[in-house]
C-alpha positions in Angstrom: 0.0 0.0 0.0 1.5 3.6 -1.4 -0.4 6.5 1.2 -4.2 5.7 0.8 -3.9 3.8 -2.6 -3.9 0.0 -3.0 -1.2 -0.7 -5.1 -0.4 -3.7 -7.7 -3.6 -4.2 -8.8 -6.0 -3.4 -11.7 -7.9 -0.4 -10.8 -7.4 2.4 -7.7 -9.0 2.5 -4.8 -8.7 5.0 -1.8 -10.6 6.6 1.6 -12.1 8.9 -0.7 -14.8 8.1 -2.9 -14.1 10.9 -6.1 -10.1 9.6 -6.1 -11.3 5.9 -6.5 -11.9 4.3 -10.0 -12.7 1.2 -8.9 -12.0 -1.7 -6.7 -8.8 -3.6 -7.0 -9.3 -6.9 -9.1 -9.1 -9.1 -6.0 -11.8 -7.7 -4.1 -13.7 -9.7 -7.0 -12.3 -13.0 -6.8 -11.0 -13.2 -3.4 -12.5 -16.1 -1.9 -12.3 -14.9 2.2 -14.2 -11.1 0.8 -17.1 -13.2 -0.6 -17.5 -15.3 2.4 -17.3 -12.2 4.3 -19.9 -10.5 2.0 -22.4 -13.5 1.9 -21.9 -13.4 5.6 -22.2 -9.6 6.6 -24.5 -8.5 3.9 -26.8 -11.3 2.4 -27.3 -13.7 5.6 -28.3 -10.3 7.3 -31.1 -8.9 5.5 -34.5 -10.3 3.9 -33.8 -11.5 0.3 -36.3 -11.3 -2.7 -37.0 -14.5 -4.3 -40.5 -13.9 -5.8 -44.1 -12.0 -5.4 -46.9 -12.7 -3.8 -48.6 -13.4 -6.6 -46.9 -16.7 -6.9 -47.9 -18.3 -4.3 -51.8 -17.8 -5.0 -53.2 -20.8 -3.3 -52.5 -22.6 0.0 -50.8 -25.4 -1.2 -48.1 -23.6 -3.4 -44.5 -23.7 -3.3 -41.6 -22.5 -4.8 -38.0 -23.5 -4.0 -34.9 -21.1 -4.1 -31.0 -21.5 -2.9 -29.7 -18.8 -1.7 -26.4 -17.4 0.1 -25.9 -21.5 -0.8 -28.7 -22.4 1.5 -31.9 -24.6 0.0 -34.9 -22.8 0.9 -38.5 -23.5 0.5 -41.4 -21.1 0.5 -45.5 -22.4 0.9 -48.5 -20.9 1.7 -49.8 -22.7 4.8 -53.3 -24.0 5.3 -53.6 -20.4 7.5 -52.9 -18.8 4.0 -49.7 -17.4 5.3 -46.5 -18.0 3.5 -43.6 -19.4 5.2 -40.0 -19.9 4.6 -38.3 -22.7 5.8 -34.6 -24.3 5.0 -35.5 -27.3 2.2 -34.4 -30.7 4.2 -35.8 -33.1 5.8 -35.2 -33.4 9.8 -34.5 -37.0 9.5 -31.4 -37.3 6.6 -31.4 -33.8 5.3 -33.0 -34.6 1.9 -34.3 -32.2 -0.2 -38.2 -32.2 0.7 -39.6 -30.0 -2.9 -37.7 -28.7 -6.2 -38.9 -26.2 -8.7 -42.7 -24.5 -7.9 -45.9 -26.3 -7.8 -48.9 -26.9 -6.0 -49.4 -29.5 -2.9 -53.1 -31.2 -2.2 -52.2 -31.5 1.7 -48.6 -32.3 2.9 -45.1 -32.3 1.8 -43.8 -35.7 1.7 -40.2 -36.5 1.5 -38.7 -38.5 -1.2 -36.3 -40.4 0.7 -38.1 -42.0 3.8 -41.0 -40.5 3.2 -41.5 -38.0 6.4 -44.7 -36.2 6.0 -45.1 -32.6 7.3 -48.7 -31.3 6.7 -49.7 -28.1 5.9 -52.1 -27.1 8.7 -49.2 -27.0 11.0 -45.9 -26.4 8.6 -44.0 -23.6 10.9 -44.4 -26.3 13.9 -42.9 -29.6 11.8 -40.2 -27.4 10.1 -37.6 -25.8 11.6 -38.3 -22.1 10.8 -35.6 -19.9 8.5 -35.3 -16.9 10.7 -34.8 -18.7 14.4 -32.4 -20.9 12.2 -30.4 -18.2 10.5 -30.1 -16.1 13.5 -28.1 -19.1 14.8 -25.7 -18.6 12.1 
C-alpha cells in the first residue's frame, strides 16, 4: 500500500470516494471477501425470491438456494407464507424442487417423512430462528 492507494492491482482504490476508480481486481475473486460479504450483507437482511402473486393458493411452493442455503417457500393452510430451510429433519433430503402446487402435505422423497400443511411452521424448523443461529 502507497499512502491511501492499493497498489499492484487493476484499478485504484482510496478513503475517498471521487479519487477511486474502482476496486482492486481481487476484491472480485477473493474467496475470504465473498464469504465475508455472503456473511455480513446477504445472511443479514431479507432477500427477494419472488411476489406474492406466486404463491396464489394454499398449497403452493416455490423453492430457491440462496447465500448457498436450500430454501422453501409455501402458503400454509392459514394462508400465510412461510419460509423454511428445504431438508428433511431425519437425513437432510431435499423435501420439494422447482414450484408447484401440494393437495395437503409435503412428503419426503427419501423416507417418506410427512409434514402437513395445517401446522408447517411447527414440523419445520423455521428460516429466521435458524439463521439467527448462524
Amino acid at each position: 500500500m502507497v499512502g491511501d492507494f492499493v497498489t499492484g492491482e487493476k484499478g485504484a482504490f482510496s478513503d475517498c470516494a471521487q479519487d477511486s476508480f474502482t476496486l482492486p481486481s481481487r476484491y472480485y475473486t477473493d474467496p475470504d471477501i465473498y464469504h465475508q460479504e455472503m456473511h455480513s450483507i446477504f445472511q443479514c437482511s431479507w432477500l427477494y425470491v419472488g411476489h406474492v402473486s406466486d404463491l396464489p393458493d394454499v398449497g403452493s411452493y416455490l423453492t430457491v438456494e440462496l447465500v448457498g442455503q436450500p430454501i422453501l417457500i409455501v402458503r400454509s393452510q392459514g394462508n400465510e407464507l412461510s419460509a423454511f430451510f428445504n431438508v428433511c429433519q431425519h437425513r437432510g433430503h431435499a423435501l420439494l424442487s422447482g414450484r408447484g402446487q401440494l393437495r395437503n402435505r409435503i412428503v419426503c422423497p427419501y423416507h417418506a417423512w410427512c409434514y402437513g400443511l395445517e401446522d408447517v411452521k411447527d414440523l419445520i424448523v423455521d428460516l429466521k430462528q435458524s439463521l439467527a443461529t448462524v
